[in-house]
C-alpha positions in Angstrom: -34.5 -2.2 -30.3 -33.1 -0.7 -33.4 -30.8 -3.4 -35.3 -28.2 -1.1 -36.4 -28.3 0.4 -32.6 -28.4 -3.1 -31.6 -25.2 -4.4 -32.9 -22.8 -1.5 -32.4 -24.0 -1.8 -28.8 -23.0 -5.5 -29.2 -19.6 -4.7 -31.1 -18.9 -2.1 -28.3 -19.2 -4.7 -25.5 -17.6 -6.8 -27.9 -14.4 -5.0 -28.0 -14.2 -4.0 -24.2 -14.3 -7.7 -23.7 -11.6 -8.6 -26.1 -9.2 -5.6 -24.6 -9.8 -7.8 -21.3 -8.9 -11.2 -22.5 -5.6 -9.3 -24.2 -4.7 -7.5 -20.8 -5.0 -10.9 -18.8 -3.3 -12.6 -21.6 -0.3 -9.7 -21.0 -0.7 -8.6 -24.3 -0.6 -4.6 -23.7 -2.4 -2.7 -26.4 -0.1 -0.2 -28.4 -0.2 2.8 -30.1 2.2 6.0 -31.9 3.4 7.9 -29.1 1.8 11.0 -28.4 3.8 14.2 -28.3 0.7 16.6 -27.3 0.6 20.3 -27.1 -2.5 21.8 -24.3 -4.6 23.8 -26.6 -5.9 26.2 -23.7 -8.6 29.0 -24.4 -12.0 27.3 -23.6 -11.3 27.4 -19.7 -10.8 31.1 -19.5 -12.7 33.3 -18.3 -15.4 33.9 -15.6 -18.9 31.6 -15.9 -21.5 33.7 -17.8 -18.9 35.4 -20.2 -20.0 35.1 -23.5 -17.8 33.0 -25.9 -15.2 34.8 -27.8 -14.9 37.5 -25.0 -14.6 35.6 -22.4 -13.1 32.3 -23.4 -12.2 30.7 -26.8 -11.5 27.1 -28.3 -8.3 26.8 -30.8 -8.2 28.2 -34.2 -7.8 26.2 -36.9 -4.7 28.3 -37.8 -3.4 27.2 -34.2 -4.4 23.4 -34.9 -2.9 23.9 -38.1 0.4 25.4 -36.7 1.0 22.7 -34.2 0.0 20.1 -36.5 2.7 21.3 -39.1 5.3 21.3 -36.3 4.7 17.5 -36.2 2.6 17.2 -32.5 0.3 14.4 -32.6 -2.0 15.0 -30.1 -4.2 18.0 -28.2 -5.0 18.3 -24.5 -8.1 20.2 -24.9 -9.0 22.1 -21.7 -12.6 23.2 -20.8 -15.5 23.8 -18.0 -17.1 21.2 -16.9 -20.1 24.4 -15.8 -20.0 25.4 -19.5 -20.9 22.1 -20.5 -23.3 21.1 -18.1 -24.7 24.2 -16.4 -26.9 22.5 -14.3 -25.8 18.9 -12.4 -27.5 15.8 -13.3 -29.4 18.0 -16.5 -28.4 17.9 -20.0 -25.5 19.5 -21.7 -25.8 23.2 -22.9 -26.4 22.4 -26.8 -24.3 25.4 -27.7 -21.4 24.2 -25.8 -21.3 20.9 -26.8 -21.5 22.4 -30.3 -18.3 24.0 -29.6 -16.6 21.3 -28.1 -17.7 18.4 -31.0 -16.3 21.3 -33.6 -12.8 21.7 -32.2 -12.6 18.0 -31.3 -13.3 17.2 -35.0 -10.8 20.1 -36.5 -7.9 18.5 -34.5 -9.4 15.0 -35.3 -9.5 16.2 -39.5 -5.7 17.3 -38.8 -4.8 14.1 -37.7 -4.1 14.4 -34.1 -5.5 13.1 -31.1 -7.4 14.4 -28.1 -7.8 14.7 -24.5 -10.7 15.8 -23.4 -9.5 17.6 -20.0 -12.3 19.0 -17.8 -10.2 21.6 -16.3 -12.0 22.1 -12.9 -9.2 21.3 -10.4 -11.8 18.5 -9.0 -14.6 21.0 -8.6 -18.0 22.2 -9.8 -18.4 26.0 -8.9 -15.8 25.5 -6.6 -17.6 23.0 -4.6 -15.1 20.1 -3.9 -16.5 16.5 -5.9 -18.0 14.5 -3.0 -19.4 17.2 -1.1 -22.9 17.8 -0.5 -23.0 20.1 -3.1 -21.5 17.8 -5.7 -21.7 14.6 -5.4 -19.4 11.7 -6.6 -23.0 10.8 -7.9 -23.0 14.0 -10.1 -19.4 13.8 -11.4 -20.3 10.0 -12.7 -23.4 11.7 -14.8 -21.3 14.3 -16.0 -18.9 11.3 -17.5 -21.7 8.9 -18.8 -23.0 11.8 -20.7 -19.8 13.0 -22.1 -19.1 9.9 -22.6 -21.8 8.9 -24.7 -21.2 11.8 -27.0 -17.6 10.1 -28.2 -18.1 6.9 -27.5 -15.1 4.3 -28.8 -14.4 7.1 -30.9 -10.9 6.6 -32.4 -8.1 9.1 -31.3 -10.1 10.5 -28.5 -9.4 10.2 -25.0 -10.7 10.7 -21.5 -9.3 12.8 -19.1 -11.2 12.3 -15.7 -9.9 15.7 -14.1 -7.6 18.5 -14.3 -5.5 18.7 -11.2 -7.9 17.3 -8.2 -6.7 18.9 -5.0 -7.8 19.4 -1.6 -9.2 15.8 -1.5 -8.0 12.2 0.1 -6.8 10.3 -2.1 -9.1 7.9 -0.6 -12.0 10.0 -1.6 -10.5 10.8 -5.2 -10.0 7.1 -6.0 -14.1 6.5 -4.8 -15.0 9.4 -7.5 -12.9 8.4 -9.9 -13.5 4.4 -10.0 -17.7 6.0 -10.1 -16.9 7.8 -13.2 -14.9 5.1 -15.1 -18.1 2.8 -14.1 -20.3 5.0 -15.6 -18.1 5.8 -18.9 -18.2 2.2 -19.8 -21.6 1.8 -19.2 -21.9 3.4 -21.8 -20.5 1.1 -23.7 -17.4 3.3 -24.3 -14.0 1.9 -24.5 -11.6 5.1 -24.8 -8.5 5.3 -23.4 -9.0 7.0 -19.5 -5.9 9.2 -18.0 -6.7 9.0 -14.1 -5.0 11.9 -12.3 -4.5 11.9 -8.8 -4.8 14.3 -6.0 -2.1 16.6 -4.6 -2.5 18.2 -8.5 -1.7 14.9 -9.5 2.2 16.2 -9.1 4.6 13.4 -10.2 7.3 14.2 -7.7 4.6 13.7 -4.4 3.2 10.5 -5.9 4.5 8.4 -3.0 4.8 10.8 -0.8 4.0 14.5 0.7 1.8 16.1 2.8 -1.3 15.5 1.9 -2.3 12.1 3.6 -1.9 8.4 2.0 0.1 9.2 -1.3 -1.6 8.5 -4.6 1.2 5.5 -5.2 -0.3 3.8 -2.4 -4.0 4.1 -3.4 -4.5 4.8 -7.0 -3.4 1.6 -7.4 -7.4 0.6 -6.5 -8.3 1.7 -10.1 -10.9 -0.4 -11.3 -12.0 -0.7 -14.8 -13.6 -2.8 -16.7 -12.1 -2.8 -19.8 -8.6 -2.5 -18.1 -7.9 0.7 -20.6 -6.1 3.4 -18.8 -3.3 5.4 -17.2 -2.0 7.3 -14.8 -1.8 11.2 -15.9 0.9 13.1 -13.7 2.0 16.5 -14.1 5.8 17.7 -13.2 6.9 21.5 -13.4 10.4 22.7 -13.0 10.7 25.4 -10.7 11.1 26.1 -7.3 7.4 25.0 -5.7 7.0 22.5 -8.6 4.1 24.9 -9.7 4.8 26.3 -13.1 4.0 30.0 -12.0 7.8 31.3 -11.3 10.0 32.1 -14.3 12.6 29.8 -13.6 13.7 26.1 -13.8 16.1 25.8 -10.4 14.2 22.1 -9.3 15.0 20.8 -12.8 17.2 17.6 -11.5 14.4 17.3 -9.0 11.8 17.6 -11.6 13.2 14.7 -13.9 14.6 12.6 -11.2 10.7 12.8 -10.1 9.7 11.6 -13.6 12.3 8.8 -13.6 10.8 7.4 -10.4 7.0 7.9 -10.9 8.3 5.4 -14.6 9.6 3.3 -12.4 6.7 2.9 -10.0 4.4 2.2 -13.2 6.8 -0.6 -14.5 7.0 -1.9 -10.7 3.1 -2.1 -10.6 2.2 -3.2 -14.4 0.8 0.4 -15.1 1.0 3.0 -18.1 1.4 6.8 -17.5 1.4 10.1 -19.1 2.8 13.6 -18.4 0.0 15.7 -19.2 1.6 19.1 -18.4 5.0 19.8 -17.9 6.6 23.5 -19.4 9.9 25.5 -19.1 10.4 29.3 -19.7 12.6 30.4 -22.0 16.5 30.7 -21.4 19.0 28.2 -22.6 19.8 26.4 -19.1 15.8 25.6 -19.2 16.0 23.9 -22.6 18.2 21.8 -21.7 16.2 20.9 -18.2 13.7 20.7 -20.8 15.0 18.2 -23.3 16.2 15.7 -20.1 13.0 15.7 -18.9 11.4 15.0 -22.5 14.4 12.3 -23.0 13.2 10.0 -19.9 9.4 10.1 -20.9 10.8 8.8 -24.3 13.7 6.5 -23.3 10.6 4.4 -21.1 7.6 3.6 -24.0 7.2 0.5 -22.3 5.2 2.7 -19.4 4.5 6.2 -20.9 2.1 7.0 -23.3 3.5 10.2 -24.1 3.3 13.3 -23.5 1.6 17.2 -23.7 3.2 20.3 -23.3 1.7 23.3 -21.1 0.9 25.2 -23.3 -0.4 27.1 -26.1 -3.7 28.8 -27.6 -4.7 31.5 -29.3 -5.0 33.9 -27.0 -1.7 33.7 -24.8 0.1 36.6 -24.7 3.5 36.8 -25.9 5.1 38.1 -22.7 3.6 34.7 -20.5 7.1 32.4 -20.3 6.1 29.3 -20.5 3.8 29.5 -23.9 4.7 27.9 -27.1 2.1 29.9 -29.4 4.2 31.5 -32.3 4.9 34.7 -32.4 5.4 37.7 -34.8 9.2 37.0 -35.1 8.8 33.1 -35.4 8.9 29.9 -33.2 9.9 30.4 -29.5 13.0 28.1 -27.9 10.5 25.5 -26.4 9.1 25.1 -29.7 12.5 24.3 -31.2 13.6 21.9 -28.5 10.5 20.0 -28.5 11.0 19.5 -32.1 14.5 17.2 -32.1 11.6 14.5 -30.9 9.3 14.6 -33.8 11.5 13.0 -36.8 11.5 9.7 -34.5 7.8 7.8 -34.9 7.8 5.1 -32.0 5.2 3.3 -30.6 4.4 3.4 -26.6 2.2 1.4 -24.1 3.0 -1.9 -25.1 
């Protein structure tokens, strides 16, 4: 074995162990609060579109533009087939070229990252844990990806975008496979564990679609006992984000205030990965109460990440935040009364 190989292997386990001996101790770890911006672009597109026609990752101008506005983190969406184009083989170099280059702009700016494999709990639209795609397969996508950034600071792992369509049961099996194989690696990032039912904060204990994540998810296992619960919560009237309108707003942040609740109740830490409002004035409000009970609880949230912006929104699409011609939009200047105020979360 190589001795410089050797002993960051060693310091790796090193620090997983010591996060351990803090969490049994109850000594929570702690960090700046993330207010987080989705980048999207690199999950557009059809499968074989070549880059830059059919998909894109941010701009430096754009990471440059959300940085100035005071964000501190990224939600970076991509493909988990662009990556990995073939299960159980090696990366497509090209891609992962991509993906190290925008994850080091936004690192260089000083922001964080999510790495968000937008795929809805799905390769090729083949559900995780079918024949087709194995929980096997899902866990060798993660110990490669996670070997690339291993304990990297400032970069974090989000398991899934939006798993739907699947138990809970069965989500909590592939997941718990995945976070196995990330930290055989001997990585120790921060993991956001979504749930199924797309993971929506207002059916976390309950809904329609079988045993609610609240009663399940709480089977995480870990081994370095470093991660949270990612939720997303829309506004309008199906909870979706697709209608331009914010009429389930007191639903919306009422579901938020509970979901806090349930994390404090079990000893857990959460974040909103994707929440958005369009644009009138009624919606900025819904839109600064919801913000207000993510950061009135640091004890349980992390933070949080607005949907969305990238370069390659157009203007006419309600709920994006990338600037336009004539300036910031109104989300954009609500989100903003937040950033003056540095706290720390998580702990």
């Amino acid at each position: 074995m190589n001795i410089r190989v050797g002993y960051r292997a060693f310091a790796r386990r090193l620090a997983v162990a010591l996060s351990c001996v803090a969490v049994a101790a109850g000594s929570a770890q702690s960090a700046e609060c993330m207010r987080g911006i989705n980048l999207a672009g690199a999950e557009f597109g059809s499968l074989g579109q070549e880059y830059g026609t059919g998909y894109i990752y941010p701009s430096d101008k754009t990471i440059a533009y959300f940085k100035g506005k005071g964000f501190t983190g990224v939600r970076l969406p991509f493909l988990w087939e662009r990556l990995q184009p073939k299960l159980y083989d090696k990366f497509n170099s090209a891609e992962l070229k991509r993906l190290r280059a925008a994850v080091k702009a936004i690192r260089s700016a000083g922001m964080q990252v999510v790495l968000d494999p937008h795929n809805y709990g799905r390769y090729e639209d083949q559900l995780i844990g079918s024949d087709g795609v194995p929980q096997s397969a899902f866990a060798d996508f993660w110990r490669r990806l996670a070997a690339t950034f291993a304990s990297q600071d400032g970069i974090l792992f989000g398991l899934m975008n939006e798993p739907y369509g699947i138990s809970a049961e069965d989500w909590l099996s592939a997941a718990n496979s995945a976070i196995s194989a990330i930290r055989q690696t001997g990585a120790d990032n921060l993991i956001l564990v979504p749930g199924t039912a797309w993971t929506g904060a207002h059916s976390w204990s309950g809904g329609d679609y079988g045993t609610p994540n609240a009663s399940v998810m709480t089977g995480v296992t870990d081994p370095a006992n470093n991660y949270a619960f990612e939720v997303h919560q829309y506004l309008d009237v199906d909870f979706s984000g697709k209608n331009d309108e914010c009429s389930r707003a007191a639903d919306a942040v009422k579901a938020i205030t509970d979901m806090g609740n349930w994390l404090a109740a079990q000893g857990r830490r959460g974040f909103l990965g994707e929440f958005a409002v369009p644009t009138m004035p009624v919606c900025q409000q819904s839109l600064k109460d919801m913000v207000a009970v993510v950061e009135s609880r640091p004890d349980v949230w992390l933070g949080w990440s607005y949907w969305a912006a990238g370069d390659w929104w157009k203007p006419s699409e309600p709920l994006n935040i990338q600037p336009t011609d004539t300036g910031d939009r109104p989300q954009m200047q609500t989100l903003q009364t937040y950033f003056a105020d540095r706290k720390t979360c998580g702990g």
